[in-house]
Phi, psi and omega in degrees: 000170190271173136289144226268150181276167182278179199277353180258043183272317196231043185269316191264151172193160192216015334054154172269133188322127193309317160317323189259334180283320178235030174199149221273349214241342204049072197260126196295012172290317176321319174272025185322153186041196200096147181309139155318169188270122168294355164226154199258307209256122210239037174215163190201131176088161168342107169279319167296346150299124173286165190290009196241320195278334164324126181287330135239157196212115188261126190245170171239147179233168171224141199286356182221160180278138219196164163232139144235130203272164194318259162054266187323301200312305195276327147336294190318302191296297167292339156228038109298311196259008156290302224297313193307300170340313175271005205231346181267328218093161185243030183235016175207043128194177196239121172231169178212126198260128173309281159020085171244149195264153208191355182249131175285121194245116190284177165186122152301072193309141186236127142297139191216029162255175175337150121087028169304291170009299174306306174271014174225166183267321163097249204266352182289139179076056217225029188281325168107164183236153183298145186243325190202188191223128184219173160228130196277149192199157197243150158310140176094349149323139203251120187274326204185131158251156178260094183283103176215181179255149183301358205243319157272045206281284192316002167273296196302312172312316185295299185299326159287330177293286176309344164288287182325334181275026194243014163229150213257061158209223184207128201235163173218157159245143200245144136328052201282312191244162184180130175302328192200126182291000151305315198285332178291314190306306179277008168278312144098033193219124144353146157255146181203148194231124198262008171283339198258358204040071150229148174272134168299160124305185194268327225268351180280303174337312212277297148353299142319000000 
């Protein structure tokens, strides 16, 4: 059998989804097979602290509009929220993967052992069958933030640099929420407000 194409055949998109596109209600029949979402679970750590009592709260946004596919997501997931378990506990931070994935992504498979020729259409007829599940995200998206204290801030920092290379864009961490503008000051991280996706300046910050 081929192997699945790499993923940056399918990172970009500008348009709406084939599905949304040929049906007035968007009813997920229109869109039939393909594989489940490789992640169930898209929380970690204390659920029960709310996101306000956290002394900062860390975000990773991405500079492009993109797709990411489950896959990606649940990377993502497991090395951030193993490692933090192990090395914080899991009762002294809060985490969460935004995303959630739901758009179906096609691939025309090409067979590539001998006398495949024979037996395939090659690009004709060339809609292809779903294969997986990814979620569309905009530039300035927030994927998954962190509820942590400031004295664990450098772990949590180490663990978003490595989730980010596992996306096919160029991501920064960020600063969304913060208890006392001293816990902002010293994180020594951009503040950003991600319902408007825009980065504060300092001097609007200093205003405030």
């Amino acid at each position: 059998m081929a192997h699945k194409r790499p993923w940056h055949c399918y990172s970009k998109w500008n348009r709406r989804p084939y599905q949304h596109k040929r049906s007035a209600n968007h009813r997920r029949e229109y869109a039939r097979g393909g594989a489940q979402s490789k992640i169930v679970r898209f929380w970690g750590g204390n659920k029960d602290v709310p996101w306000e009592d956290w002394e900062l709260v860390i975000g990773l946004k991405v500079d492009s509009q993109i797709q990411i596919s489950s896959n990606t997501l649940e990377a993502i997931r497991i090395t951030i929220n193993s490692s933090l378990q192990t090395k914080l506990g899991r009762m002294n931070y809060r985490f969460r993967v935004r995303p959630k994935p739901f758009q179906k992504y096609r691939e025309n498979r090409m067979l590539a052992f001998a006398g495949a020729d024979r037996v395939q259409s090659g690009m004709r007829n060339s809609f292809g069958r779903s294969t997986g599940v990814c979620a569309r995200v905009r530039a300035g998206a927030i994927v998954c933030d962190v509820g942590v204290s400031l004295k664990n801030l450098p772990v949590v920092r180490d663990r978003l640099r490595v989730a980010s290379m596992k996306i096919s864009s160029h991501c920064s961490i960020v600063v969304i929420k913060y208890k006392t503008p001293e816990l902002f000051k010293q994180s020594g991280l951009p503040l950003y407000n991600d319902k408007k996706r825009r980065e504060i300046p300092l001097f609007e910050f200093v205003v405030a």
